[in-house]
C-alpha positions as a Markdown table, in Angstrom:
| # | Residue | x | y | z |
|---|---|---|---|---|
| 1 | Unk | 72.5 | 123.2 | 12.6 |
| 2 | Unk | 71.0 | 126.7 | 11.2 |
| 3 | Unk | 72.8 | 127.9 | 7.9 |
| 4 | Unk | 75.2 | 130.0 | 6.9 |
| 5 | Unk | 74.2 | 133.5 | 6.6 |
| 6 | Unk | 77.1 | 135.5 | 6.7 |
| 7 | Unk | 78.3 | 134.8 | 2.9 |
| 8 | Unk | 77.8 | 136.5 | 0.3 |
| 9 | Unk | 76.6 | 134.2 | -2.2 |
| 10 | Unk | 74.6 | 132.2 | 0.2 |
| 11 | Unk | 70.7 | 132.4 | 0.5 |
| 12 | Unk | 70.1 | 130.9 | 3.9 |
| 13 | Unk | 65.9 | 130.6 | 2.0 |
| 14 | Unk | 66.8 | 128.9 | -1.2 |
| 15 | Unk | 68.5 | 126.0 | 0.8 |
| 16 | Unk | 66.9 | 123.4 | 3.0 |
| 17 | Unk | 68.3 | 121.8 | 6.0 |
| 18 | Unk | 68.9 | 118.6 | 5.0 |
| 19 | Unk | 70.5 | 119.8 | 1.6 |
| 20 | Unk | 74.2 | 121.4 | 1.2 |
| 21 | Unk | 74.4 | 125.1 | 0.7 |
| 22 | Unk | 75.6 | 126.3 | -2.7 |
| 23 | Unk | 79.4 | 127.0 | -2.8 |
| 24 | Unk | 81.0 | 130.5 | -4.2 |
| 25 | Unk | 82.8 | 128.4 | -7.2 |
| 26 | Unk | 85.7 | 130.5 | -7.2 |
| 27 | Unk | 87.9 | 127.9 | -5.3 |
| 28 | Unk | 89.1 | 125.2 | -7.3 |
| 29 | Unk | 88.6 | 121.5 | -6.9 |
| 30 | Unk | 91.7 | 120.5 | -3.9 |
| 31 | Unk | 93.8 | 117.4 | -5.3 |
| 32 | Unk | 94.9 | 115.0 | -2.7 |
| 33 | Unk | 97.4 | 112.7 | -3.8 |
| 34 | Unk | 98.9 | 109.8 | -1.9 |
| 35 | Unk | 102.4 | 111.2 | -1.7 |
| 36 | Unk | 101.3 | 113.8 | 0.9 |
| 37 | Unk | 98.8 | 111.7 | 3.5 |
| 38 | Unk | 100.0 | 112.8 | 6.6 |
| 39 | Unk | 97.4 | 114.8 | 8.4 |
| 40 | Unk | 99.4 | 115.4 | 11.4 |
| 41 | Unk | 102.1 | 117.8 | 9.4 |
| 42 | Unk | 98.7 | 119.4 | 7.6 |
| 43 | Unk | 97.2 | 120.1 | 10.9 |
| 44 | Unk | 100.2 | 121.2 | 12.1 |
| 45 | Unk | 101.5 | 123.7 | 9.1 |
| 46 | Unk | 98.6 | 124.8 | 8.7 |
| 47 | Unk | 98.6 | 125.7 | 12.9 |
| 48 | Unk | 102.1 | 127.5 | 12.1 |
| 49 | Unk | 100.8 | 129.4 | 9.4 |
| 50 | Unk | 97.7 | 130.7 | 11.4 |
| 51 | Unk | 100.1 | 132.0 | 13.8 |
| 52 | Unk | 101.9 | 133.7 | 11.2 |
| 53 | Unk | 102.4 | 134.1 | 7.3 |
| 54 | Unk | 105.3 | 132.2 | 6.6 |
| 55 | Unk | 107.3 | 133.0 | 3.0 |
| 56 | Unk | 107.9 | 129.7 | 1.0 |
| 57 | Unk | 111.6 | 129.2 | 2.1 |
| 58 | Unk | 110.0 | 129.3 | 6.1 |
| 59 | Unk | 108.0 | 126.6 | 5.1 |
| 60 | Unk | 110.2 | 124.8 | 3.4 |
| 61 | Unk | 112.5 | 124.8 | 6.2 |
| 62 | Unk | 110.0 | 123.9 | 8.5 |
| 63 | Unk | 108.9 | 120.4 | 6.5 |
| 64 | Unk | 112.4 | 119.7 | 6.4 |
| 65 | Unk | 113.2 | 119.9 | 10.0 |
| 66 | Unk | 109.9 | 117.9 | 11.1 |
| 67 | Unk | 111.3 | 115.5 | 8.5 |
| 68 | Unk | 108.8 | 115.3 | 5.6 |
| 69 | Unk | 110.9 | 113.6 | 2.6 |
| 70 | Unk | 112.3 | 116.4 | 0.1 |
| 71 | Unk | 110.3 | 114.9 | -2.4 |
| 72 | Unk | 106.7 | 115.9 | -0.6 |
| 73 | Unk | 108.5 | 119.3 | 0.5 |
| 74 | Unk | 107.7 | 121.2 | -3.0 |
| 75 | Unk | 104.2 | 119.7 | -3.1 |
| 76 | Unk | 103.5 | 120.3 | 0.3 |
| 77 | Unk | 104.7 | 124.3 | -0.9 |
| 78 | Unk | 102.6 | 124.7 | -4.1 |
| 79 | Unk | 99.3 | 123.4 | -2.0 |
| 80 | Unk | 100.0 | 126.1 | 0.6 |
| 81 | Unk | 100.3 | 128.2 | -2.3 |
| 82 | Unk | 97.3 | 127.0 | -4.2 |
| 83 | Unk | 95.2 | 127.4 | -1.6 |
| 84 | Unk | 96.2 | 130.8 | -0.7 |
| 85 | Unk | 98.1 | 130.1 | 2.7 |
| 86 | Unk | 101.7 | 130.9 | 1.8 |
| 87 | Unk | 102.1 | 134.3 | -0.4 |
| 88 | Unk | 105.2 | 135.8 | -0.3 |
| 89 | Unk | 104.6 | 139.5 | -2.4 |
| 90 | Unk | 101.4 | 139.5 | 0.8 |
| 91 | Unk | 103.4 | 138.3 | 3.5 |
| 92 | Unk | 106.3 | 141.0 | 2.0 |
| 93 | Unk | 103.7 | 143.7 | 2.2 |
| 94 | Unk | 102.5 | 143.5 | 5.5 |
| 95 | Unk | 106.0 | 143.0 | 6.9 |
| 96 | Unk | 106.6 | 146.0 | 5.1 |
| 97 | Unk | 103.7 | 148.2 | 6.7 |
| 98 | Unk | 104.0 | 146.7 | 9.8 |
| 99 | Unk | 107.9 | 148.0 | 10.3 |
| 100 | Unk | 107.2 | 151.6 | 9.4 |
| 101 | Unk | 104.5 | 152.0 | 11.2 |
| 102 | Unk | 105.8 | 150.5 | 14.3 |
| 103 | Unk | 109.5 | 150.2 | 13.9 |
| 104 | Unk | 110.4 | 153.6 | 12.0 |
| 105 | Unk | 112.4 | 151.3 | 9.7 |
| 106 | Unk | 114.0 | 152.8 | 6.0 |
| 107 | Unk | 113.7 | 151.0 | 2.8 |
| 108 | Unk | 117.5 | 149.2 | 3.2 |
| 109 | Unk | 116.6 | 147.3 | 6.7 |
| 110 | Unk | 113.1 | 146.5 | 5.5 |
| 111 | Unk | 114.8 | 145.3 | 2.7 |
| 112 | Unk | 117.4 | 143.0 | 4.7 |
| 113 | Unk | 114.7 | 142.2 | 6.8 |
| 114 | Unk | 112.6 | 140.6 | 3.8 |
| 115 | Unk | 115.5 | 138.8 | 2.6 |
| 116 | Unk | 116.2 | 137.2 | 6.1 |
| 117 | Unk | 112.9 | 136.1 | 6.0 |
| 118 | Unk | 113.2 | 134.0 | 2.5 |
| 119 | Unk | 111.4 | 136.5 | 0.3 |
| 120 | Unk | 113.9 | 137.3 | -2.7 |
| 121 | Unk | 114.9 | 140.6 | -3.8 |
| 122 | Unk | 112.7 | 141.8 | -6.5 |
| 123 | Unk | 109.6 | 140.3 | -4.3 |
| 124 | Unk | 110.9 | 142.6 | -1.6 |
| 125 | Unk | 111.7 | 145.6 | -3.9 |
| 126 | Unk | 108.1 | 145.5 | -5.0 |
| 127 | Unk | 106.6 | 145.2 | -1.4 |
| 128 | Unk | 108.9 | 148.2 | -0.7 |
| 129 | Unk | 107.9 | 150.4 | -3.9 |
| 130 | Unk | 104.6 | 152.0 | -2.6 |
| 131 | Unk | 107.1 | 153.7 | 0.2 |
| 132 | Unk | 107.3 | 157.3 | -1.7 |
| 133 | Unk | 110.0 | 159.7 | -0.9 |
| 134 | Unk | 107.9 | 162.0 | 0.9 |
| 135 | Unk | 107.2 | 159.8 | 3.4 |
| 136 | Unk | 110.5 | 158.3 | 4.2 |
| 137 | Unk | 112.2 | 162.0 | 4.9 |
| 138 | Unk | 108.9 | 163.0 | 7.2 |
| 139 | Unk | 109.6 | 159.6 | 8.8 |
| 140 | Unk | 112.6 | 160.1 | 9.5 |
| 141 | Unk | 113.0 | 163.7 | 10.7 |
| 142 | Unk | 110.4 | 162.9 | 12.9 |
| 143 | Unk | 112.8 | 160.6 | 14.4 |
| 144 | Unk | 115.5 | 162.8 | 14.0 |
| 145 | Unk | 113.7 | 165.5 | 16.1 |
| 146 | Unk | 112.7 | 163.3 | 18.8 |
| 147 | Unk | 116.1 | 162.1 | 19.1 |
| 148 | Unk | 118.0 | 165.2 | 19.2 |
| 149 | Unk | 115.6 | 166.4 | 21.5 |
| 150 | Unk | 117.2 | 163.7 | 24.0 |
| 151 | Unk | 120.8 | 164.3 | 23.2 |
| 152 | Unk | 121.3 | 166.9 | 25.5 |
| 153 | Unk | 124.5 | 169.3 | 25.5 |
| 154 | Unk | 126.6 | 167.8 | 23.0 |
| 155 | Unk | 128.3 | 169.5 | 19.7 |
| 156 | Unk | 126.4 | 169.9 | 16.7 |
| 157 | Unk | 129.2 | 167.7 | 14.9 |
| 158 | Unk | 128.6 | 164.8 | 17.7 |
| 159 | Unk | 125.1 | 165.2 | 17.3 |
| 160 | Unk | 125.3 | 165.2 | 13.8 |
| 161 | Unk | 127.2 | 162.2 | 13.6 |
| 162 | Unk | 125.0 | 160.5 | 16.1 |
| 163 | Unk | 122.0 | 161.2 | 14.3 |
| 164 | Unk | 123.2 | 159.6 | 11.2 |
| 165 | Unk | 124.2 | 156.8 | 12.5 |
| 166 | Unk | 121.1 | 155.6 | 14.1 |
| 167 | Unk | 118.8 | 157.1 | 10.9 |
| 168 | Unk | 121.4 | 154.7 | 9.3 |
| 169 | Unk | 120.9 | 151.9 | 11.4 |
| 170 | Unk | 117.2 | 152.0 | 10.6 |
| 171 | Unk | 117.5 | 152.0 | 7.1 |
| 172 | Unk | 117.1 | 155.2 | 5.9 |
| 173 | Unk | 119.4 | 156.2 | 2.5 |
| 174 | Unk | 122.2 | 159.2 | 2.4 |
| 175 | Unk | 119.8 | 161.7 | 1.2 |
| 176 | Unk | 117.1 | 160.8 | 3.5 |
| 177 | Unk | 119.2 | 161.2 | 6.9 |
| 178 | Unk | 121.3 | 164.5 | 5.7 |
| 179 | Unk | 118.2 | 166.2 | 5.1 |
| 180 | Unk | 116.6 | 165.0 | 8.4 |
| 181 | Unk | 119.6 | 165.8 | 10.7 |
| 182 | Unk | 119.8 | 169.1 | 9.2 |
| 183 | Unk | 115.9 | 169.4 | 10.1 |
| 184 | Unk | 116.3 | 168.5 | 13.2 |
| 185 | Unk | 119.9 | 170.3 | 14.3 |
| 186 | Unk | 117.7 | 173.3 | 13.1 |
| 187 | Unk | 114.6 | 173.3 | 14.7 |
| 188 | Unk | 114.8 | 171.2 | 17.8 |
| 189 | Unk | 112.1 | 169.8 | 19.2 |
């Protein structure tokens, strides 16, 4: 077996074959106690997870429903969580980026969309605080534009009122959607 020589810290010419390549020591020491010995619902969380991040009330629920006693449940959470698996602020984060840049989605569904998910509210007001202003409105006038664009021969009040109501099913606030209906009632596309 040739060594590894993709790691940083890792001289593949300091080490010899028969002998065990240094480690980082940044990871500490893994405790296995006998409570949790089942390595069929290790193997098998830590399939789920690679799949996708899960928040620590996901994986809660999913011990419980494969039936690990409640007991295990919180330890089988912290080693997740020791061992960097199960994050919630990082799972928040790129739940957040992911829904803006594919969904169009405002802070108050991203929001709602966190908390459905098991991450609690000031976890998912901090994954949502590097959304500035700025980019919100130009978000959502973009949307704005392209939608009006579609609507077609109706009255600027029915076109108002449509537009707000699907910025404001996307999550966009009050100030956000007048200013991007008035945009885009304006100047259409």
């Amino acid at each position: 077996m040739n060594n590894v020589t993709f790691l940083p810290w890792v001289d593949p010419h300091e080490a010899t074959p028969d002998e065990p390549l240094p480690t980082a020591g940044i990871v500490d020491e893994v405790v296995v106690t006998d409570d949790i010995e089942s390595p069929d619902v290790e193997t098998a969380l830590l399939r789920a997870l690679t799949r996708r991040d899960l928040s620590e009330r996901e994986v809660r629920t999913w011990l419980s429903v494969r039936d690990v006693p409640e007991n295990d449940i919180e330890e089988w959470v912290e080693r997740m969580h020791r061992l960097g698996y199960v994050d919630d602020l990082r799972m928040a984060t790129h739940l957040v980026d992911k829904l803006v840049a594919r969904g169009g989605k405002g802070r108050g569904v991203i929001v709602q969309k966190l908390t459905e998910r098991g991450i609690d509210r000031a976890t998912a007001s901090e994954a949502v605080s590097h959304l500035d202003d700025d980019s919100q409105q130009q978000q959502a006038t973009e949307l704005a534009v392209a939608r009006a664009s579609r609507m077609g021969t109706l009255t600027d009040e029915a076109a108002r009122r449509r537009l707000h109501g699907f910025l404001a099913r996307r999550g966009f606030s009050s100030t956000v959607i007048r200013e991007a209906v008035h945009h885009a009632l304006r100047n259409p596309g």
